[in-house]
MIDOSE-1310 file (N, C-alpha, C; in nm, 2 decimals, decimal comma, always signed):
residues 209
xxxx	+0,08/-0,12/+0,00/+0,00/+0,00/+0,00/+0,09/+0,13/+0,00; -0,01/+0,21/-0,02/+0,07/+0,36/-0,01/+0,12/+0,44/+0,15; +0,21/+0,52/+0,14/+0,26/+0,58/+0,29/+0,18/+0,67/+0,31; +0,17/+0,68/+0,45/+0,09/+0,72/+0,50/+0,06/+0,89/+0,49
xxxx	-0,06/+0,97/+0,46/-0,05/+1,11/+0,40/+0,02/+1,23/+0,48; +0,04/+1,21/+0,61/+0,11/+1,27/+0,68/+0,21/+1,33/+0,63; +0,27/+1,18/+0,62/+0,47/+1,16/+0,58/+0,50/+1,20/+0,46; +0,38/+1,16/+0,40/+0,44/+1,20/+0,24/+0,43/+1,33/+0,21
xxxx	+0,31/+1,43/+0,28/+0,34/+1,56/+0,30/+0,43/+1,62/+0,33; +0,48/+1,57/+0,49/+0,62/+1,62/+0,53/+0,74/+1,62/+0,42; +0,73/+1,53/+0,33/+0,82/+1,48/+0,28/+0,88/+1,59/+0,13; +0,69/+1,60/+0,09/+0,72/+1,72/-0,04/+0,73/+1,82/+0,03
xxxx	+0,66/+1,82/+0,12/+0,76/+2,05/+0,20/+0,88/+2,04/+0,22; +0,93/+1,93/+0,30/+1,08/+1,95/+0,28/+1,14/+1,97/+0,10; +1,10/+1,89/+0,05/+1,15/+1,89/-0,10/+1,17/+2,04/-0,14; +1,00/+2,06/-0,12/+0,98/+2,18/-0,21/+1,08/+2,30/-0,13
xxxx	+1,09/+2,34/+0,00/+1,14/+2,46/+0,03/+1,30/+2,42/+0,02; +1,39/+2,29/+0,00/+1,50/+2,28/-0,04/+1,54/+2,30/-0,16; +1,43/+2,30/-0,28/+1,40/+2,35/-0,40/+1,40/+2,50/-0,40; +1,29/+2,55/-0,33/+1,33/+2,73/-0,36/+1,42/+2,75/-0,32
xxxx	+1,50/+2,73/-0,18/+1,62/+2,75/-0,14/+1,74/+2,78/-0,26; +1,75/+2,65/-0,29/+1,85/+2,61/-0,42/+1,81/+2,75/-0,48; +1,70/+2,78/-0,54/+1,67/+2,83/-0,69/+1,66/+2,99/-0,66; +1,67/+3,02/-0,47/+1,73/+3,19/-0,48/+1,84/+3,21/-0,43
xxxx	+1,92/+3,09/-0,40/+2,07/+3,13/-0,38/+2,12/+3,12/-0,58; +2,06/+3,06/-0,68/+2,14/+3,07/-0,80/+2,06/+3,21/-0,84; +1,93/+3,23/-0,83/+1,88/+3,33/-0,83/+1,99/+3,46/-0,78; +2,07/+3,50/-0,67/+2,12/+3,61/-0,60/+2,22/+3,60/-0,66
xxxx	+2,33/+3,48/-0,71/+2,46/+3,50/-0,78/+2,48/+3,52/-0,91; +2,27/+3,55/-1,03/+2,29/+3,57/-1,08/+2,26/+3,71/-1,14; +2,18/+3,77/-1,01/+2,20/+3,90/-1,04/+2,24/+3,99/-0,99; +2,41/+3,92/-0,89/+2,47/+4,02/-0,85/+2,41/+4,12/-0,76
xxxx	+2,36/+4,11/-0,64/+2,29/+4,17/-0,57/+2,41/+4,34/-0,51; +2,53/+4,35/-0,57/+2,62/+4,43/-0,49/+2,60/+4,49/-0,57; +2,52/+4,52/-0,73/+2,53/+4,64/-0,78/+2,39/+4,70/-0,78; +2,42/+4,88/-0,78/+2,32/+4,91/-0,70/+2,21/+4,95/-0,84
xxxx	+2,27/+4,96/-0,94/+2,16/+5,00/-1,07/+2,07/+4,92/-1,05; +2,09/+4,79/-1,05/+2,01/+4,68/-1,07/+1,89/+4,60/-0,92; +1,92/+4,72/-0,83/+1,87/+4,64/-0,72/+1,72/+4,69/-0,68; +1,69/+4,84/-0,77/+1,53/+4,83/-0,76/+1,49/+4,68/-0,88
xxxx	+1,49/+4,65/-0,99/+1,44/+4,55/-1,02/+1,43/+4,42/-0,96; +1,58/+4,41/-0,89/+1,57/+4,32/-0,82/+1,46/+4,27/-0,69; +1,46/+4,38/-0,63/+1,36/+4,43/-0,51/+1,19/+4,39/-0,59; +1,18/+4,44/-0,71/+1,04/+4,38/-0,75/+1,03/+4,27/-0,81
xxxx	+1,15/+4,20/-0,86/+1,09/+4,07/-0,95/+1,07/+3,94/-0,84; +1,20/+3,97/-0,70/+1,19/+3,86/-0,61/+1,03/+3,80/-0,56; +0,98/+3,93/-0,51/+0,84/+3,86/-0,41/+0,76/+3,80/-0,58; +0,73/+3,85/-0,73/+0,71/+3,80/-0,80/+0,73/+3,64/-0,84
xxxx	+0,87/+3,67/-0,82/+0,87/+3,52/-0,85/+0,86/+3,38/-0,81; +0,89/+3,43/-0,67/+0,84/+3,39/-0,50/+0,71/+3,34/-0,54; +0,61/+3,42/-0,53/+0,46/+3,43/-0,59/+0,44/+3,31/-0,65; +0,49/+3,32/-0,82/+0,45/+3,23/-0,90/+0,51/+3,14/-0,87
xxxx	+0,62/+3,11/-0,83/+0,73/+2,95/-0,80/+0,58/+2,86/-0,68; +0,53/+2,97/-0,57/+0,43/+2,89/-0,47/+0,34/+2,89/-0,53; +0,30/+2,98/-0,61/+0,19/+2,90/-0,70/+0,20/+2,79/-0,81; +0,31/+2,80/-0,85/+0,29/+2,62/-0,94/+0,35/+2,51/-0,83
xxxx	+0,42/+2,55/-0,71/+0,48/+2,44/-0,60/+0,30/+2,36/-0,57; +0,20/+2,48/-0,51/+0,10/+2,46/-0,46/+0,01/+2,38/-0,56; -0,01/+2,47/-0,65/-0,09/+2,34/-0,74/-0,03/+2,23/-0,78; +0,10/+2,22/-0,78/+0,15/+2,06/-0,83/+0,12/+2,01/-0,68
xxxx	+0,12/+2,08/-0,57/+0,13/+1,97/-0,47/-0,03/+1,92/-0,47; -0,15/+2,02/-0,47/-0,27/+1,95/-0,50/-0,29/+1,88/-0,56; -0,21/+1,87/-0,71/-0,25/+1,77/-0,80/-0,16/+1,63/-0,76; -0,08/+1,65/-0,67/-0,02/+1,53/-0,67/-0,06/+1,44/-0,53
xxxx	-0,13/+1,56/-0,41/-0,23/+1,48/-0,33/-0,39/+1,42/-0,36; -0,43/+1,51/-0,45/-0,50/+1,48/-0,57/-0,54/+1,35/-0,64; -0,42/+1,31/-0,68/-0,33/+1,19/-0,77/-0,38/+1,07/-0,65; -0,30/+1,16/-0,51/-0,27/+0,99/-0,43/-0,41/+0,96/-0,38
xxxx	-0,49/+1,04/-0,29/-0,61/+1,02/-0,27/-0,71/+1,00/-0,40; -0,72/+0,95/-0,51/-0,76/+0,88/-0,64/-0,72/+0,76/-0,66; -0,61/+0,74/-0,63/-0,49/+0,61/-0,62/-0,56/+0,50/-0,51; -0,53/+0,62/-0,42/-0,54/+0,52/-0,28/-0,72/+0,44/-0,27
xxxx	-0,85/+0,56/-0,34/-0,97/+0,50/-0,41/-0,99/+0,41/-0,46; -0,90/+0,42/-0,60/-0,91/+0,30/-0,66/-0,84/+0,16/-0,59; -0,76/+0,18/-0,53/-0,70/+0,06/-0,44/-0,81/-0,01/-0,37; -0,88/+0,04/-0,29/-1,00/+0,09/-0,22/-1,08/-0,08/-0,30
xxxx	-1,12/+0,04/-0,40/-1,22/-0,05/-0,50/-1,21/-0,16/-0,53; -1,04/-0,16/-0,64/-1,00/-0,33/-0,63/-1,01/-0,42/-0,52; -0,93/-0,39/-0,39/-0,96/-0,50/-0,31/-1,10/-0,53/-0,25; -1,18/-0,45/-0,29/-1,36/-0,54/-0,25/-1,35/-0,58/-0,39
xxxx	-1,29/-0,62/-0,49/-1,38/-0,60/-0,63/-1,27/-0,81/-0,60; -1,12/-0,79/-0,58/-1,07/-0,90/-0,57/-1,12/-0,95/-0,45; -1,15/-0,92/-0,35/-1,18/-1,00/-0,23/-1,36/-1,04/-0,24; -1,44/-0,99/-0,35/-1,53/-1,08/-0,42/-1,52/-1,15/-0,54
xxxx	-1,46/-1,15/-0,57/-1,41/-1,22/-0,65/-1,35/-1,38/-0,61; -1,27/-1,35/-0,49/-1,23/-1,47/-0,43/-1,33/-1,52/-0,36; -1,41/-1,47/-0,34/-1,58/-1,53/-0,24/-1,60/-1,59/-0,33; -1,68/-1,57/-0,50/-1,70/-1,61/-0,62/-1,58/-1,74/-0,66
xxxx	-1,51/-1,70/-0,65/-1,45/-1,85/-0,69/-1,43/-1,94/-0,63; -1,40/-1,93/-0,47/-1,46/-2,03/-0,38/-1,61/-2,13/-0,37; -1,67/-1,99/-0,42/-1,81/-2,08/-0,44/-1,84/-2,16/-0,55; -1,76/-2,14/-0,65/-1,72/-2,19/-0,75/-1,66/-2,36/-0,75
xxxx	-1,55/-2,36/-0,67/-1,49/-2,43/-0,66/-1,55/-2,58/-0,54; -1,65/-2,46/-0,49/-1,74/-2,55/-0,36/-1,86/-2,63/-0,48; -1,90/-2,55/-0,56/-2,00/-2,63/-0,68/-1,93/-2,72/-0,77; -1,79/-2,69/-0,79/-1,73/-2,77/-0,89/-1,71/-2,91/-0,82
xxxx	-1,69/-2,90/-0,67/-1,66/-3,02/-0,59/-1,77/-3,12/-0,59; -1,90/-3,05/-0,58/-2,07/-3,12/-0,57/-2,07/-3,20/-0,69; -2,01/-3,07/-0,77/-2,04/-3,15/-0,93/-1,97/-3,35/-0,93; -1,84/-3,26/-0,90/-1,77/-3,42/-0,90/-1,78/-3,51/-0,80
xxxx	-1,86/-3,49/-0,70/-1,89/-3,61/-0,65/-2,02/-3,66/-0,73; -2,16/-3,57/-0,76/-2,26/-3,64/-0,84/-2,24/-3,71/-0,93; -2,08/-3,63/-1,01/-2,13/-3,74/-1,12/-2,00/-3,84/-1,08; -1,92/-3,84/-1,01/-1,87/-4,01/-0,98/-2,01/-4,11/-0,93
xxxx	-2,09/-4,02/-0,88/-2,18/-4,14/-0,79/-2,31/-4,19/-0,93; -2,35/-4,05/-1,05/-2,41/-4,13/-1,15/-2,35/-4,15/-1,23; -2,20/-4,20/-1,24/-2,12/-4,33/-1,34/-2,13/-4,43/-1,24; -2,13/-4,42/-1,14/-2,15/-4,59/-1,02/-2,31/-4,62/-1,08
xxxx	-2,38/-4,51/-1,07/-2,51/-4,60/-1,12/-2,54/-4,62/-1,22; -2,46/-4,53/-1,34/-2,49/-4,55/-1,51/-2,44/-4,71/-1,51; -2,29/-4,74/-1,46/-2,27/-4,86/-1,45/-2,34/-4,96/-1,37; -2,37/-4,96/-1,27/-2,47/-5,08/-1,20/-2,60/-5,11/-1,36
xxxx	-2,66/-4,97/-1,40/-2,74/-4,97/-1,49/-2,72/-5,04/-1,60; -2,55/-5,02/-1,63/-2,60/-5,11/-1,78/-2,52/-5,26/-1,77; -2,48/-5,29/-1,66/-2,46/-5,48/-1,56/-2,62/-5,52/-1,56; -2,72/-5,46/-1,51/-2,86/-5,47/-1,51/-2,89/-5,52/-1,63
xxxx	-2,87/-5,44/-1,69/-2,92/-5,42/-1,89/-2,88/-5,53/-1,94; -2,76/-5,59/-1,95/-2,65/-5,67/-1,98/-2,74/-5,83/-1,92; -2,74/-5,85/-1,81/-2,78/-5,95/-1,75/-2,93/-5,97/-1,78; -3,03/-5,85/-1,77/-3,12/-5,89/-1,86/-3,15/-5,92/-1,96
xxxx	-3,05/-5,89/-2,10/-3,06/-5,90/-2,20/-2,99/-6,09/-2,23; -2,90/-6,12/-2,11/-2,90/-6,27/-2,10/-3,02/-6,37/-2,10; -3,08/-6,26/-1,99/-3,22/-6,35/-1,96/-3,32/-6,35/-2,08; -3,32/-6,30/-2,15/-3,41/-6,21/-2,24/-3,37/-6,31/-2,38
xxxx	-3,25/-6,34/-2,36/-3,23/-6,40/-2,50/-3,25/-6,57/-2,48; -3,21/-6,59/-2,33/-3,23/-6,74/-2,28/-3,42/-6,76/-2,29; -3,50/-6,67/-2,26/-3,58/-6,71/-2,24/-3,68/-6,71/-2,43; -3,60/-6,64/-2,50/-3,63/-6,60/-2,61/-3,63/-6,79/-2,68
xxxx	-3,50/-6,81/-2,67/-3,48/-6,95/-2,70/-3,55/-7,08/-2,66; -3,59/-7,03/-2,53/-3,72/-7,11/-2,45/-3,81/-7,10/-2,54; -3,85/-7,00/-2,56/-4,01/-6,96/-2,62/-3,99/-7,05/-2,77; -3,86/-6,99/-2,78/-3,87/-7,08/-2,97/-3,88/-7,22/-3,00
xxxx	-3,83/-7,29/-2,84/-3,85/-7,41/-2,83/-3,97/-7,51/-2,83; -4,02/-7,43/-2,68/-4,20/-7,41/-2,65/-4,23/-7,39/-2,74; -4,23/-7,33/-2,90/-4,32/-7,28/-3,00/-4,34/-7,41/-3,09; -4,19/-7,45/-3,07/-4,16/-7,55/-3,15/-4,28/-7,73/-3,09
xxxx	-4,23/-7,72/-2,98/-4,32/-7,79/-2,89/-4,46/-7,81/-2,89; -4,50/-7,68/-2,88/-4,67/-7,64/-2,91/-4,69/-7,66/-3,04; -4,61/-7,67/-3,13/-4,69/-7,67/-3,32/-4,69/-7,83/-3,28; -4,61/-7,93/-3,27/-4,62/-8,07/-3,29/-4,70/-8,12/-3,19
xxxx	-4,74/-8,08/-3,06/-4,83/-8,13/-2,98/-4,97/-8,06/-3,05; -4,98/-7,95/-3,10/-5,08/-7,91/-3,16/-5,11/-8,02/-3,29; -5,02/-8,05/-3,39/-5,09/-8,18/-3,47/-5,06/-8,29/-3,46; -5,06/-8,33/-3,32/-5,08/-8,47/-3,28/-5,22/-8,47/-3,22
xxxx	-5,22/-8,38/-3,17/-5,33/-8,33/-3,13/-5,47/-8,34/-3,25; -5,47/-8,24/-3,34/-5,56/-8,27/-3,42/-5,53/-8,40/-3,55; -5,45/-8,47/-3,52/-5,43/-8,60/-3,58/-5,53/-8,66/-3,50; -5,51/-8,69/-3,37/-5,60/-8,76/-3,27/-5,76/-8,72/-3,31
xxxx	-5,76/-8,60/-3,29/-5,91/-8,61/-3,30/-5,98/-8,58/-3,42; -5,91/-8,63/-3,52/-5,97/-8,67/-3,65/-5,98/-8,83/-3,65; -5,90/-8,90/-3,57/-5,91/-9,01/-3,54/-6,04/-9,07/-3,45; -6,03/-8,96/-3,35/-6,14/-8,98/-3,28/-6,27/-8,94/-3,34
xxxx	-6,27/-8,86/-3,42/-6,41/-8,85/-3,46/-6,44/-8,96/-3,57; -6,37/-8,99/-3,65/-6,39/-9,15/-3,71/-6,42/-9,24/-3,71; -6,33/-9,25/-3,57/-6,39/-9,38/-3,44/-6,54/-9,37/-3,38; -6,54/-9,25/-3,36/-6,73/-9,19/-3,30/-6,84/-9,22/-3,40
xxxx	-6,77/-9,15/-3,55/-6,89/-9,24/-3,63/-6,87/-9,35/-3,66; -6,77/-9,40/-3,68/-6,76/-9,56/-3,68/-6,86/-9,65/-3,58; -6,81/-9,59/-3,46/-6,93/-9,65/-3,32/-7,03/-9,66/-3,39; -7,10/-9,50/-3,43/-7,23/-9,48/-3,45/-7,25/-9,56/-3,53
xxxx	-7,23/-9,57/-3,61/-7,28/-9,65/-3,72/-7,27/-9,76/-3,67; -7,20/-9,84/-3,65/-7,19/-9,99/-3,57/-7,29/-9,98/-3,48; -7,37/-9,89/-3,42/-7,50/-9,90/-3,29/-7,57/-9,90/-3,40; -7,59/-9,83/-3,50/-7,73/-9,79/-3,54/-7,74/-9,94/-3,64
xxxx	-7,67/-9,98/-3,70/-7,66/-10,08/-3,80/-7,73/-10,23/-3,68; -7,66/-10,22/-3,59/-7,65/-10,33/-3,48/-7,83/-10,29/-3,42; -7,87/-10,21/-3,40/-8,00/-10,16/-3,38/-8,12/-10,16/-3,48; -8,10/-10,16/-3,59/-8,16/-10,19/-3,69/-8,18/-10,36/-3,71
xxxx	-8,07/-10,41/-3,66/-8,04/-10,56/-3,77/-8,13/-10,60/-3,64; -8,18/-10,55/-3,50/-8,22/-10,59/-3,43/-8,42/-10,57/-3,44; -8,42/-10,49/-3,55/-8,55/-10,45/-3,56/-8,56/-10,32/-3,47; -8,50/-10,21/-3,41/-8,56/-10,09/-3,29/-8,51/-10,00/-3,41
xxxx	-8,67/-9,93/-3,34/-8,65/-9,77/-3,41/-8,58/-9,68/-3,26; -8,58/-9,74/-3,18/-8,55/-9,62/-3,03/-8,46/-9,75/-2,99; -8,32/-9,73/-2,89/-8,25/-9,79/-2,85/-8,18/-9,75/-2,72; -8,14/-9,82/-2,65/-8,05/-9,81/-2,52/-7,95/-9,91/-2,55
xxxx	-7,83/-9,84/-2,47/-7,69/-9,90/-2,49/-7,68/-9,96/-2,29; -7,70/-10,11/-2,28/-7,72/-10,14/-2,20/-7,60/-10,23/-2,14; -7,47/-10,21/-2,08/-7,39/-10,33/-2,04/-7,29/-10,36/-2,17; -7,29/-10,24/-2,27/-7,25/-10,23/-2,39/-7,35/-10,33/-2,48
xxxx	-7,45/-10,34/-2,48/-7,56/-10,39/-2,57/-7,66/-10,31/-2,59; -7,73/-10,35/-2,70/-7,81/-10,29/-2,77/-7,94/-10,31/-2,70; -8,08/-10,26/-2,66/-8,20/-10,32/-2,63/-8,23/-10,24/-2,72; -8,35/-10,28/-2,74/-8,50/-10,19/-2,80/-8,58/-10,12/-2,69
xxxx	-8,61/-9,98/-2,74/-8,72/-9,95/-2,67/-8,84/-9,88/-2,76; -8,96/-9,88/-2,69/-9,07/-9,85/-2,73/-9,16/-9,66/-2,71; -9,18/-9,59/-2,78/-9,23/-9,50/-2,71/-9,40/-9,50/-2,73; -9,45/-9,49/-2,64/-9,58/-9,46/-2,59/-9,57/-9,30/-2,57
xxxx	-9,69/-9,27/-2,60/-9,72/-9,10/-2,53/-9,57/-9,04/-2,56; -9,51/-9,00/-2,42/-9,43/-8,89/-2,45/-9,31/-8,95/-2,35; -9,33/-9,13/-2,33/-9,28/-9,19/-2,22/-9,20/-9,31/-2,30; -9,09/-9,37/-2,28/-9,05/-9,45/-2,37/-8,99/-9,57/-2,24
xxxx	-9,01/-9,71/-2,32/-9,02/-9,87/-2,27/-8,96/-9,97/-2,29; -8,88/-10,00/-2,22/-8,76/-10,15/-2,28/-8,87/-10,21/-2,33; -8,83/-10,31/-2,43/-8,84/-10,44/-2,47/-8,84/-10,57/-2,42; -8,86/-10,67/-2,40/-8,99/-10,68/-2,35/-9,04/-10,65/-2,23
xxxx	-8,95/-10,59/-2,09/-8,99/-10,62/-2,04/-9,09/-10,51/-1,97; -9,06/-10,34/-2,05/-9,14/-10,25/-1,99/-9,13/-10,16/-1,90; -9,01/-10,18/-1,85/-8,94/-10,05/-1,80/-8,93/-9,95/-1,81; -8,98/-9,84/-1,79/-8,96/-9,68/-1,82/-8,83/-9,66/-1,79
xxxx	-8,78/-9,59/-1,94/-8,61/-9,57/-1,99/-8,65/-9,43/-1,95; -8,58/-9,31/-1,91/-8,51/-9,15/-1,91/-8,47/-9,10/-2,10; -8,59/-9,01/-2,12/-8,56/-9,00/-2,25/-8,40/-8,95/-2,28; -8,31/-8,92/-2,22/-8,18/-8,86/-2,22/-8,10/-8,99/-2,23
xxxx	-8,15/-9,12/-2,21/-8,06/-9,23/-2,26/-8,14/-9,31/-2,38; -8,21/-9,22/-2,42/-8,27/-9,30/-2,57/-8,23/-9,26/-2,69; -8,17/-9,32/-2,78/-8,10/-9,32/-2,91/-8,24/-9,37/-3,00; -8,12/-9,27/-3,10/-8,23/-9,31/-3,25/-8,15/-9,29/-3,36
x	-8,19/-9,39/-3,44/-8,11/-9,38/-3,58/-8,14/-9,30/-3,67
């Protein structure tokens, strides 16, 4: 920083009055003060020049206390302007720190995420190969499947026909399948009758050809 205004005042008056000093002793040896022609001029130009020498001493000294109190302002300024500045980049450096811990902690979990991804996509293809298997499984059980029951319906009318033929050859227009045989039955009214002996049959077990 700058010295203190006191000192540095003291400092230019000494200057300056060792400076006029100097500049009326060259002043007196140069105009011969022991001749008398010359010593009314003399007598008026001194306090003149006296005059003006303290008037440009005086204004340079304002402009140069002037100068320092401007100086010592802007000093002033910078150090709030640097000493927020360093607040600002501390806080800076306090966010940059946040930053890097979040994101080490979302690359731990981008990674756990795509081990996740990875391992499902094992499962995903094992199970894929299941299904193709299973698919494969379900078409051939599917036509064994309907092999069978083209078989079985064959067989059903085959039966049928075998009762009705076997029912016929027996003379019955109405039948019961009794002990795996054939009887005859008779219908009366709205009530139907073994043969011979007259039993009332449940119309839900009477067949007809």
């Amino acid at each position: 920083m700058y010295e203190p205004y006191e000192e540095k005042k003291g400092s230019f008056l000494k200057r300056f009055f060792s400076k006029l000093r100097d500049r009326w002793e060259a002043f007196k040896q140069e105009l011969h003060f022991g001749e008398n022609e010359r010593s009314k001029w003399v007598f008026l130009l001194i306090p003149i020049i006296l005059i003006a020498l303290i008037a440009l001493s005086y204004t340079g000294y304002v402009t140069y206390t002037a100068r320092i109190t401007e100086a010592q302002s802007r000093v002033m300024v910078m150090e709030k302007q640097v000493a927020s500045l360093e607040k600002d980049l501390q806080d800076t450096k306090n966010s940059l720190d946040k930053c890097s811990t979040e994101l080490e902690k979302t690359k731990k979990d981008l990674d756990y995420a795509r081990k996740e991804i990875e391992k499902s996509q094992k499962n995903v293809d094992v199970c894929a190969a299941e299904k193709e298997d299973l698919s494969s499984q379900l078409k051939e059980l599917q036509k064994n499947y309907d092999e069978l029951m083209v078989r079985f319906n064959t067989l059903q009318s085959n039966y049928k026909s075998m009762e009705c033929n076997w029912a016929q050859s027996k003379g019955c227009l109405y039948y019961i399948l009794k002990s795996n045989s054939v009887e005859c039955v008779v219908k009366i009214g709205e009530k139907y009758y073994t043969i011979p002996v007259g039993l009332e049959v449940p119309e839900s077990q009477v067949k007809v050809c």
